[in-house]
N, C-alpha and C positions, 0 to 999 in steps of 0.2 A: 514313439508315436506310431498307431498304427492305421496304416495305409487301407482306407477299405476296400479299394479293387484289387489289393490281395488277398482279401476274406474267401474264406471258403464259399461258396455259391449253389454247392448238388449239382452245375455242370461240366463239364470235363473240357475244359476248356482247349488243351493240348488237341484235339481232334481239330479243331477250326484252323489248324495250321498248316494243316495239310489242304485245305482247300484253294481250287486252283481255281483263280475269278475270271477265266476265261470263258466269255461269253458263247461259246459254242458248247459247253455244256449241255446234255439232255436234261429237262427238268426235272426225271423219274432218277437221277443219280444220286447215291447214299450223299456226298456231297453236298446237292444244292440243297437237298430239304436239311443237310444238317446247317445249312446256313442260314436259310430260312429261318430255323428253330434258333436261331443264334440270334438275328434280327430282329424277330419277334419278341425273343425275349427280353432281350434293351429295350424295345420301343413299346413294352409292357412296365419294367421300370423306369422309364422315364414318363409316362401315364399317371403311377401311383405317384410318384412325387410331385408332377401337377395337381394331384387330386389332394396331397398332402396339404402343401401350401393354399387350397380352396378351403381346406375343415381347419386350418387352425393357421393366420397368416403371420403368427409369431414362431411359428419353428424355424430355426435354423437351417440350412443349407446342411449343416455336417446333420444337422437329427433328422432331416429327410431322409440322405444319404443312409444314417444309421438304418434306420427303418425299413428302407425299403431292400436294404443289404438281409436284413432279418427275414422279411417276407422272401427273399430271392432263395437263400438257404435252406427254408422248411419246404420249399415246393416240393411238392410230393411226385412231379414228373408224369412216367406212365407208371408209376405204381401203385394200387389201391390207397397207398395212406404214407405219411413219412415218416414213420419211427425207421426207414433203412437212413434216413437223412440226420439221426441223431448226433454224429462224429461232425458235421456242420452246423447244426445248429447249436452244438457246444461250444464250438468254436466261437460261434458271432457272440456267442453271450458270457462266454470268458473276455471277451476281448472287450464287449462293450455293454459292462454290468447296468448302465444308465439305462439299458432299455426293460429292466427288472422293477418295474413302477407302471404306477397305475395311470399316469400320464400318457404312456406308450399306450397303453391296453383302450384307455380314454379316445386316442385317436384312430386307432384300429379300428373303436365302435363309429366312430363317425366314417369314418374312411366307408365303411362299409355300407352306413347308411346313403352316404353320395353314391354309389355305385348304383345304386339304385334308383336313381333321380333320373327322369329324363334326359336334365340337360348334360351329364355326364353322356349318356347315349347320346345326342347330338352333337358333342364337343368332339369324342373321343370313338366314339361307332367307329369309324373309319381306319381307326388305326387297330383297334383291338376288340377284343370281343370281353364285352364288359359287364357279361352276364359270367363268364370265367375266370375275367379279373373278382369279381363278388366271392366266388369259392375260394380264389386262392386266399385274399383279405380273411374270409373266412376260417380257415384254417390256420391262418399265421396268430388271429386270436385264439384260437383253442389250442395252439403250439404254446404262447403266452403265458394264458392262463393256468393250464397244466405245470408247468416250472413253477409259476407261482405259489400254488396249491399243494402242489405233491414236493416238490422242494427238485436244486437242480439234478439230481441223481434220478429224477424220474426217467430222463432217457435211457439210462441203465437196465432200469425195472421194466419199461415197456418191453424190452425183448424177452425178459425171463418166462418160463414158460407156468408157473406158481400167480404170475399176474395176472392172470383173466380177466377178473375182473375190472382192475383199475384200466388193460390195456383196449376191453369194449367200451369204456366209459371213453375214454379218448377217441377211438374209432368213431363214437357215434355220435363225435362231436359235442359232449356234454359242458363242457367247460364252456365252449362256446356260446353254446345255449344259455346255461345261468346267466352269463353277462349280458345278451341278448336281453332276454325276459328282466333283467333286474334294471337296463337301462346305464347303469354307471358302475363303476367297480366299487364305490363305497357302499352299494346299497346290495351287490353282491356279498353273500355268505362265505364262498366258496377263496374269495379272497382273502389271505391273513392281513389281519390288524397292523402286522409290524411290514407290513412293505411300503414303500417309501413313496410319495408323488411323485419326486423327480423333481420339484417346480419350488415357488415362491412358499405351498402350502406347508413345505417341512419347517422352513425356519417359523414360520407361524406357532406351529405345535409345539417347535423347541421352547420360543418364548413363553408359549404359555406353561409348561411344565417346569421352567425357568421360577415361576412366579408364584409368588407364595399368598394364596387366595383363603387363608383361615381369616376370618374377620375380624378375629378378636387381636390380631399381630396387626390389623390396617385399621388403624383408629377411623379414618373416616368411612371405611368400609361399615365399619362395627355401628356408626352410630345412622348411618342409613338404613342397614339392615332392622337395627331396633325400632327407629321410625314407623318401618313397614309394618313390620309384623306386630306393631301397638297400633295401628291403623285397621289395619286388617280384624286383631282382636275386637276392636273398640266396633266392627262394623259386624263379627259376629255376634256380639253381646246385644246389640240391640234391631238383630233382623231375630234373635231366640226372643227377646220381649216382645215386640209387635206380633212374632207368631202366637205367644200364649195369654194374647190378648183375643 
């Protein structure tokens, strides 16, 4: 079983140990801002998993947790963009392949649309800036999608220097984008076909692939079908008479 507040995270956690909570601290000390930054960032995941539990009130407690362990991980920090975060974000998704479905990505897009809602700004203004929370959501879907799309050896390729192309397509947020614009991952292109929901809709599919839908093996299939389409003929044959009347 694995433990998520032992997941990799992109912060160096070991430094907050050394922090000495004595309140005569100057506030300009390497120290308080890195604690600062310590606090902020809990009280940024613990936001998104409020926000979690608002877009979809059937997740789970561990798939919040998962989730917002993924988002914590691709954060890009102070560096233009997080392919240096790929040795993390392999990690969370070795460890926790269920977030490799279009159910994750599903609530990502919502996720992000609340961020954007007022009342998120009124709920959550105070504690965090949730115009920041929006890009990091953002980015954790285009971290998503990208595995998705390029397969998980993408974070490999993003450093190679032969990658340009694919590694400006990620920069510029494209992956992102498609899902953005198409609304849903099914209606995304950029999605493949064989990645999984996650949810109730795989065993659906199974059943259906399960079942053997030729007509002529399901007698009462077969004689419905025939019905129809003697109906139907019988309604072509005489809308061709009344027209060549």
């Amino acid at each position: 079983e694995i433990r998520l507040e032992a997941m990799p995270t992109g912060v160096n956690y070991d430094r907050f140990n050394k922090i000495n909570d004595s309140s005569d601290e100057e506030d300009a000390t390497p120290a308080k801002v890195d604690r600062q930054k310590f606090q902020t960032h809990n009280q940024s995941l613990e936001v998104i998993r409020k926000l979690l539990y608002r877009v979809d009130p059937q997740i789970t407690h561990e798939g919040a947790a998962i989730i917002s362990a993924f988002i914590s991980a691709q954060h890009r920090g102070v560096h233009p963009n997080n392919i240096r975060r790929a040795p993390e974000i392999r990690a969370v998704l070795n460890a926790r392949p269920e977030l490799l479905t279009r159910r994750t990505l599903e609530r990502l897009l919502r996720l992000g649309q609340v961020c954007m809602d007022r009342k998120a700004q009124e709920d959550f203004g105070d504690q965090v800036n949730v115009t920041v929370l929006l890009r990091v959501v953002t980015e954790a879907l285009n971290s998503l999608a990208v595995t998705m799309a390029e397969g998980t050896d993408v974070w490999d390729r993003l450093a190679l220097e032969g990658e340009k192309e694919l590694r400006d397509k990620f920069i510029d947020m494209e992956y992102a984008t498609a899902l953005l614009q198409a609304g849903t991952p099914d209606a995304c292109d950029l999605i493949p076909d064989v990645v999984p929901y996650g949810d109730e809709r795989d065993k659906a599919l199974e059943n259906l692939k399960d079942m053997d839908l030729n007509p002529r093996k399901q007698p009462a299939l077969f004689i419905i079908s025939l019905i129809l389409s003697t109906i139907i003929s019988v309604y072509i044959v005489l809308g061709r008479g009344k027209s060549s009347e």
